[in-house]
C-alpha positions in Angstrom: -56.4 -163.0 -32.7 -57.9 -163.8 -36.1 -60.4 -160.8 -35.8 -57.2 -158.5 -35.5 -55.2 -159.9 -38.4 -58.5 -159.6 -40.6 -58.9 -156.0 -39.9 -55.4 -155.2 -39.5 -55.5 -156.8 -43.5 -58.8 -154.7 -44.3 -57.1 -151.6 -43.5 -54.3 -151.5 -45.1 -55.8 -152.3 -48.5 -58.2 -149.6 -47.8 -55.3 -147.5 -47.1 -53.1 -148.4 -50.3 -56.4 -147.9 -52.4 -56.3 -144.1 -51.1 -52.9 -143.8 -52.2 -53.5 -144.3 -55.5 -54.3 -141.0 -57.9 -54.4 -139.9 -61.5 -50.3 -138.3 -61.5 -48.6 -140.0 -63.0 -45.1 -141.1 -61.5 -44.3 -143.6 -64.2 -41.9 -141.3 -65.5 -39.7 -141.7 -62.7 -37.5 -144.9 -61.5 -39.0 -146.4 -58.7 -36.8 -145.8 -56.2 -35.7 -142.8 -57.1 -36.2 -139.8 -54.8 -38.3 -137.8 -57.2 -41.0 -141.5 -57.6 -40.9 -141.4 -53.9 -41.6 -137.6 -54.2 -44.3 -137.8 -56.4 -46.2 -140.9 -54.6 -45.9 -138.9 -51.6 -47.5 -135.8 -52.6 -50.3 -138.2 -54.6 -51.0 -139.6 -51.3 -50.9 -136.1 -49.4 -53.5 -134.2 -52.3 -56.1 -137.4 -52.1 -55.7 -137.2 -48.0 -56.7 -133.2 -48.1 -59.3 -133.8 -50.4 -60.7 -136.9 -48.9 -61.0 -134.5 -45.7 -62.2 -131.7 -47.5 -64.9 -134.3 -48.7 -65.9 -135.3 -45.5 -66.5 -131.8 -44.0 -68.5 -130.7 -46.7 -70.7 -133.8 -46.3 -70.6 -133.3 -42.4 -71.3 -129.7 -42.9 -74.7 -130.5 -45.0 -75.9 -133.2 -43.3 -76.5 -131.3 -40.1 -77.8 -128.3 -41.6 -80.1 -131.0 -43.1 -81.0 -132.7 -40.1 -80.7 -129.5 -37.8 -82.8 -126.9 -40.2 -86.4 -128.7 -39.4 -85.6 -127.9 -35.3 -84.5 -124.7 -35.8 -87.5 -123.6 -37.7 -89.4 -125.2 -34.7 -87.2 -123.5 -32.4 -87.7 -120.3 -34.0 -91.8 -120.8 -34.3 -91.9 -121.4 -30.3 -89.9 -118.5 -29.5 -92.5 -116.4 -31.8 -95.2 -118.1 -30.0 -93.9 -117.1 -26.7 -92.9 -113.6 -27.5 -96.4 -112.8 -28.5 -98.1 -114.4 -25.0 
């Protein structure tokens, strides 16, 4: 039970960090419709980005990791085209 409430805790910090961006919505009351706006579309551009991040990363690291085997690939299948 204490397992759950500790990462139930560690996630929702890490959550409200990711909510946090550099617009300002000071300007705005805070429980106004146009602060609740603005948070929300904070939260929505550092959500899209954070994704975007993560494919891109995704996206290089197996072209990394997968460009050594298809170079071997590609050497066997000369090898065996010449035999």
């Amino acid at each position: 039970m204490i397992k759950k409430v500790l990462i139930s805790f560690i996630l929702i910090l890490s959550i409200n960090s990711n909510v946090y961006s550099n617009e300002n919505c000071n300007n705005f009351k805070k429980f106004s419709v146009n602060y609740m706006k603005c948070k929300a579309n904070s939260a929505k551009n550092n959500a899209v980005s954070a994704g975007k991040n993560f494919i891109k990363d995704t996206k290089e690291f197996q072209n990394k990791q997968w460009s050594k085997e298809k170079k071997k690939m590609n050497e066997i299948k000369k090898k065996v085209i010449k035999e």
